[in-house]
ZAMARGU-4260 file (C-alpha; in steps of 0.2 Angstrom, whole numbers, plus 5000, padded with zeros to 4 digits):
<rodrens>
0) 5494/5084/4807 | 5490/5076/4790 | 5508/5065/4790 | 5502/5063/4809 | 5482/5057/4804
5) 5487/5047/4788 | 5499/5035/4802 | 5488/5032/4813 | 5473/5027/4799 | 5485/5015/4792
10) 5493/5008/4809 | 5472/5004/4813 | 5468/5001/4793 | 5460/4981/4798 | 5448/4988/4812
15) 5438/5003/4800 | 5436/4991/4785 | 5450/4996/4776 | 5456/4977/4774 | 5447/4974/4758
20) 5461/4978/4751 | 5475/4993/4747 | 5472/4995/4732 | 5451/4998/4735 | 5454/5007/4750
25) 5469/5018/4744 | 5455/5022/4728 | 5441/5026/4739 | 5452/5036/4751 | 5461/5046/4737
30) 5441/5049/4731 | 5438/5057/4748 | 5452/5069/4748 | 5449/5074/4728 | 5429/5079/4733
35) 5435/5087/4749 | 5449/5099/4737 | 5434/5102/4725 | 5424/5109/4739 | 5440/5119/4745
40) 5443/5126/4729 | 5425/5130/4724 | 5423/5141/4741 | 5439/5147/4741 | 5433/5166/4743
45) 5424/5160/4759 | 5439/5154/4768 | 5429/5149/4785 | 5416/5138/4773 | 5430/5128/4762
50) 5439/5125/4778 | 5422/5118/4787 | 5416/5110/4770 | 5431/5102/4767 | 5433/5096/4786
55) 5418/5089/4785 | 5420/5081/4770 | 5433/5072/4774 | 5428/5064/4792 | 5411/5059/4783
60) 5420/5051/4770 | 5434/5040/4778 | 5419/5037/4790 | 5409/5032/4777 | 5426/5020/4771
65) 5429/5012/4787 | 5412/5007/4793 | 5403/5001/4777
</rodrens>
């Protein structure tokens, strides 16, 4: 699913802002993931809320990335 979500973000990288660059958008996506393992890791007892917190996380993120 991941392999599956990160081909299709880089076959549409040009329409969700991601064309300032690789390098900028590989930082800011790498960024993303690291806050969304922090959040995994810090409510790792609760494993229903580190899934969600994380989800979450990550879609606002890359939303974030591709539309500003």
């Amino acid at each position: 699913m991941r392999i599956t979500w990160f081909a299709w973000l880089a076959r549409h990288a040009d329409e969700y802002g991601y064309s300032d660059g690789p390098l900028r958008a590989t930082i800011g996506t790498v960024a993303v993931l690291v806050t969304a393992a922090l959040l995994w890791f810090a409510l790792h007892r609760h494993r229903p809320a580190a899934v969600a917190a994380a989800g979450l996380t990550c879609a606002l993120g890359v939303g974030w990335l591709a539309f500003h």
